[in-house]
C-alpha positions as CSV (number, residue, x, y, z in Angstrom):
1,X,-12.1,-13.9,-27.1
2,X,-13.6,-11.8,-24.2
3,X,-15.3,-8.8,-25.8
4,X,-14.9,-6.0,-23.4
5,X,-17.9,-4.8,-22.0
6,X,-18.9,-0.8,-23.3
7,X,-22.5,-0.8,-21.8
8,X,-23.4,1.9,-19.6
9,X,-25.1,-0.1,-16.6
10,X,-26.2,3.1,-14.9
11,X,-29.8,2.0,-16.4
12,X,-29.9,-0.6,-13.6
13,X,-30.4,1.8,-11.4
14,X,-34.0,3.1,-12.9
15,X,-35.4,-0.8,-13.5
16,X,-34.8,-4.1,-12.9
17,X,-31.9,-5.8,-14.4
18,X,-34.0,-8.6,-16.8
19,X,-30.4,-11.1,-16.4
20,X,-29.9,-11.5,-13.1
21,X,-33.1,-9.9,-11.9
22,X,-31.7,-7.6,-9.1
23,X,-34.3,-4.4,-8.5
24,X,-32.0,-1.3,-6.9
25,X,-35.0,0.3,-6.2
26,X,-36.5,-2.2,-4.0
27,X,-33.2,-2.5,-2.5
28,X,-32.9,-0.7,1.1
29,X,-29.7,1.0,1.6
30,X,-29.4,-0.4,5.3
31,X,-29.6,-4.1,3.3
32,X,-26.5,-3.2,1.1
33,X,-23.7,-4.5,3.3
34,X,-25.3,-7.7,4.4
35,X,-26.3,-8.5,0.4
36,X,-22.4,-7.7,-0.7
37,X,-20.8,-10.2,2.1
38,X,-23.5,-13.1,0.9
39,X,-22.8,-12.3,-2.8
40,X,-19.1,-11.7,-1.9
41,X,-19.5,-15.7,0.0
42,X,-21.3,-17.5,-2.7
43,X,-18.4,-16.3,-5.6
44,X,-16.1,-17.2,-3.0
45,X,-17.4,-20.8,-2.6
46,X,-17.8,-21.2,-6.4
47,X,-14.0,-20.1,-6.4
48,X,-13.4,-23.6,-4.8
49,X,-15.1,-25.6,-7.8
50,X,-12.4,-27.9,-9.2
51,X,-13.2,-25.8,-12.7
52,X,-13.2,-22.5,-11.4
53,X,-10.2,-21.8,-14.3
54,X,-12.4,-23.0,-17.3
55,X,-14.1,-20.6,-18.9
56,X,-17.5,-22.0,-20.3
57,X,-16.5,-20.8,-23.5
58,X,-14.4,-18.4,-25.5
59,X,-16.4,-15.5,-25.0
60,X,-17.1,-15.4,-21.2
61,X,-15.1,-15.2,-18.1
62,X,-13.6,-18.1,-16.3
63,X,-15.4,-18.4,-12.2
64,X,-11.6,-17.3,-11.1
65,X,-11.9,-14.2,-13.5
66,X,-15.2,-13.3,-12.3
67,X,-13.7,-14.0,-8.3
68,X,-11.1,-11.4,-9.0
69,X,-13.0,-8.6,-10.8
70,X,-15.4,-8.7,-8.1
71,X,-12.6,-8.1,-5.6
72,X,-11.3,-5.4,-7.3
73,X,-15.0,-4.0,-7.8
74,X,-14.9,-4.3,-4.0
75,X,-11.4,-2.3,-3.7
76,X,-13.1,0.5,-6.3
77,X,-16.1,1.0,-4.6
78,X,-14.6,1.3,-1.1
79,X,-12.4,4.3,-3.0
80,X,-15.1,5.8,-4.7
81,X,-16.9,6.1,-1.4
82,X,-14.2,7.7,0.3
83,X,-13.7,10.0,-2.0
84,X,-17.5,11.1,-1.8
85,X,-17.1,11.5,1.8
86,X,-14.3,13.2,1.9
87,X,-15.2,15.6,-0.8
88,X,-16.8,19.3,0.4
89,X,-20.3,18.3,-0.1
90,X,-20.8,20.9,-2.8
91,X,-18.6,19.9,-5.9
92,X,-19.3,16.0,-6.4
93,X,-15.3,14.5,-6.6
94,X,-14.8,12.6,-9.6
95,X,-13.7,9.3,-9.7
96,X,-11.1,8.2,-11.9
97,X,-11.2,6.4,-14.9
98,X,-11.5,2.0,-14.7
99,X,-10.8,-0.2,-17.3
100,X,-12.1,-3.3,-16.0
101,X,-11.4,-5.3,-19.2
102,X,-7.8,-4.0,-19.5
103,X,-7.5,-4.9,-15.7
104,X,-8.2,-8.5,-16.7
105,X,-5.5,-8.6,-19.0
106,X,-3.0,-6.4,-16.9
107,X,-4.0,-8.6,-14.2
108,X,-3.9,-12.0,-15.8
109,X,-7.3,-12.5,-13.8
110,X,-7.1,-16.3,-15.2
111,X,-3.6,-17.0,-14.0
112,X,-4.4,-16.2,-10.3
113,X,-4.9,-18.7,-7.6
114,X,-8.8,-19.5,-6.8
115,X,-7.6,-19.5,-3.0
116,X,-5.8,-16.4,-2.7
117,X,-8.5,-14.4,-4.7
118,X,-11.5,-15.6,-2.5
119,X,-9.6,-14.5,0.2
120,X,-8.6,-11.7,-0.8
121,X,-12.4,-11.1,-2.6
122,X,-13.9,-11.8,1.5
123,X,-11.1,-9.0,2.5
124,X,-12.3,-6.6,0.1
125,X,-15.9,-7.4,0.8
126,X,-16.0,-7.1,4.3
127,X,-13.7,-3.6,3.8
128,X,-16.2,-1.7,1.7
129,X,-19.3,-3.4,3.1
130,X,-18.3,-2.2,6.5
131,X,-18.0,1.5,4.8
132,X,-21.2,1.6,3.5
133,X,-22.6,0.3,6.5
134,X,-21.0,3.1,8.7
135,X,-22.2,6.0,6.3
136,X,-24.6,8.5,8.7
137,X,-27.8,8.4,6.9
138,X,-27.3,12.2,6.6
139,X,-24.5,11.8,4.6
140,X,-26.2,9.6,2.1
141,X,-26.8,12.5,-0.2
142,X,-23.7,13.1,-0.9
143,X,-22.6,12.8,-4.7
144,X,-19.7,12.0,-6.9
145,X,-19.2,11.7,-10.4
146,X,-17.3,9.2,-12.8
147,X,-15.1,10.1,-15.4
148,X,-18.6,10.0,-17.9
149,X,-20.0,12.8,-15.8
150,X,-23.0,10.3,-14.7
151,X,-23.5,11.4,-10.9
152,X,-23.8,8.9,-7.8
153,X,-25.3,9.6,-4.5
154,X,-23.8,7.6,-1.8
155,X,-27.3,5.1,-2.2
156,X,-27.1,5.1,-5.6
157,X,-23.5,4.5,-5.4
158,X,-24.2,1.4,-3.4
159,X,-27.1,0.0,-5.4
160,X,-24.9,0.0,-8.4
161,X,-22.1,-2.0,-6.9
162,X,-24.4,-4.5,-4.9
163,X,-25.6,-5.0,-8.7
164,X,-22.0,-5.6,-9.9
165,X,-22.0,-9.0,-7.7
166,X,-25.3,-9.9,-7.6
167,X,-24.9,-10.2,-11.2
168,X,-21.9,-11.7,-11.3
169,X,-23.2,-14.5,-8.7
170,X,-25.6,-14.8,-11.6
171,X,-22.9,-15.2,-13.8
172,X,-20.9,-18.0,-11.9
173,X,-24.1,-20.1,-10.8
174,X,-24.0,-24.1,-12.0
């Protein structure tokens, strides 16, 4: 059984991530589109492993499971940033509530076909990576909040999704 996932990963922001060792600080905003279409690529080849169903065990995500939660990470975080930039620049918009483990089930992320969902994953990567990437750097101030109340600039914003599939290329690597 998948245990849903209750960690606050906002720390991954301040210091390294010790799993899949990706450093937000020493990550340059300008780099953040090109990093999300080649982590966004290499879970989309591993979607075309033969086993991409099979989960390694009962307790972790299939490849295809992993595929589509980053694609719908992709879809979030392209919201997320609009809502930033279309917000007033004084009262950070706040971002609605995700349950990404209730969206697996919902979803039946396991069920889906490995084909579709890498294409639709390179879609949904390209989409937001192209947003971040057209953000005027003096707009990158710009905050929002989640539903928590922990606040996001539009750089901190994208260091925390670029983490989401870096480590979840960590995740899928064999």
């Amino acid at each position: 059984m998948i245990v849903p996932d209750t960690k606050n990963w906002t720390w991954v922001l301040e210091r390294p991530c010790p799993d899949c060792g990706y450093d937000a600080e020493a990550t340059a905003y300008a780099a953040i589109p090109e990093l999300s279409l080649a982590s966004a690529a290499r879970l989309g080849a591993a979607l075309e492993r033969a086993e991409a169903r099979a989960r390694p065990d009962e307790s972790t995500w299939s490849v295809l499971e992993y595929g589509a939660h980053v694609r719908d990470v992709c879809r979030i975080f392209d919201t997320r940033l609009a809502l930033i930039l279309a917000g007033d620049g004084v009262e950070p918009p706040r971002f609605e509530n995700w349950d990404q483990d209730a969206t697996a089930v919902e979803d039946r992320y396991g069920e889906q076909d490995p084909a579709l969902v890498a294409a639709e994953l390179s879609r949904a990567a390209d989409t937001v990576a192209a947003a971040f990437g057209a953000v005027p750097p003096d707009r990158l101030a710009l905050r929002g909040a989640r539903s928590d109340g922990s606040l996001f600039t539009v750089t901190s914003l994208a260091r925390y999704f670029l983490h989401d599939l870096v480590h979840h290329v960590h995740d899928v690597r064999g």
